[in-house]
C-alpha angles and dihedrals in degrees: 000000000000099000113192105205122216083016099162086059099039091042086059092047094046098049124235096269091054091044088050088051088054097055094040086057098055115109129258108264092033130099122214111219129191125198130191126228115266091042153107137201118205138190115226128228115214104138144339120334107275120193084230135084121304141210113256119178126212112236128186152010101351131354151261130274112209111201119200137148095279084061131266120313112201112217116201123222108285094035118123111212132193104241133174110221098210138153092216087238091113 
């Protein structure tokens, strides 16, 4: 997983074409994440450790934005989304 911190502001400053670069660059295997200032996202703990994904849940003032190759998803504050934590080696 590649998080962009303060992304609501960085995405402003950066411009849509070159956000949209950036996305297009990560590695397969690997999920951009965006998260806003004034949040937190944070893994949940509801069991043993899987290899799979797992449940984090979006805490805080605004929200999470999930790119992937059908294009980004924003996630409000509250939502619980299904996440890999991967280093992209395997």
């Amino acid at each position: 997983m590649i998080v962009l911190p303060h992304f609501d502001r960085m995405a402003a400053r950066m411009g849509r074409e070159t956000l949209m670069q950036l996305a297009a660059s990560v590695p397969a295997g690997l999920t951009l994440v965006g998260v806003d200032e004034d949040t937190a996202l944070v893994q949940v703990h509801d069991g043993p450790p899987s290899d799979g994904p797992s449940p984090w849940e979006i805490m805080g003032r605004q929200g999470v934005t999930v790119f992937s190759a059908d294009g980004e998803v924003h996630h409000p504050a509250g939502a619980t989304l299904m996440l890999e934590l991967t280093d992209g080696a395997g």
